[in-house]
N, C-alpha and C positions, 0 to 999 in steps of 0.2 A: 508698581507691579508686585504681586504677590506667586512666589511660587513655592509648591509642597510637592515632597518627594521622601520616600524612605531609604533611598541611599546616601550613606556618610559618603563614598566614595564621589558619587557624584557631587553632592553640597560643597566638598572639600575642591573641587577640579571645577570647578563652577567659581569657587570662591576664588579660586589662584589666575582666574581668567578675570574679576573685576579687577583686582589686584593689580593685574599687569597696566589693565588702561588705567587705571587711579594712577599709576607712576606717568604715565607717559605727558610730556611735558606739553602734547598740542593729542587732544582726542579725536580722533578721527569722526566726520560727520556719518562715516558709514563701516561697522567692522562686519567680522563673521565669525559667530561661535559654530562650531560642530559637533555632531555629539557622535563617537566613536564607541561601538559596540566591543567589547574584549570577554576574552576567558582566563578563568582563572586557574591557578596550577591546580585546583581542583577537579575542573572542569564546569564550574559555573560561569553562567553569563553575567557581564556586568557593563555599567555604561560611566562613561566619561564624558570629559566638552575638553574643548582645545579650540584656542582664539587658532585661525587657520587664514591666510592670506586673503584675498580677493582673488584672484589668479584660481589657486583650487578652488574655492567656495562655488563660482562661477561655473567654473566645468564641470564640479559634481553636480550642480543642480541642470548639467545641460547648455551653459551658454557659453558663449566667448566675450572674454573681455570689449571684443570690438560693439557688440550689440546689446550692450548696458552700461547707460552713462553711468558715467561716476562725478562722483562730487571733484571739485578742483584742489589740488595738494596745499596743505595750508602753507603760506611763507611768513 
């Protein structure tokens, strides 16, 4: 996949989220990135991602964990 964007901010908070699952020693069959709108001390808008649970991912998009399967936890 290819993706283009002219925020470093974002490219850099984007990068530190591949980052995190490249460490992780079992990758999960299903994550969730978010992208979180913020202001700056300037008062501009700017956008970020943050790897964010299953549990929120779920509720912000409206669901309960109960009523979307999940993949089975690796052992």
């Amino acid at each position: 996949d290819v993706f283009s964007g002219q925020s470093t901010t974002f490219r850099e908070s984007f990068e530190d989220v591949v980052d995190r699952i490249s460490d992780m020693e079992e990758v999960p069959d299903m994550f969730f990135i978010e992208v979180l709108h913020r202001t700056s001390k300037s008062g501009r808008d700017y956008l970020i991602c943050a790897l964010v649970s299953p549990d929120r991912a779920l509720a912000r998009m409206g669901y309960s964990e109960k009523n979307v399967s999940m993949p089975e936890p690796h052992k």
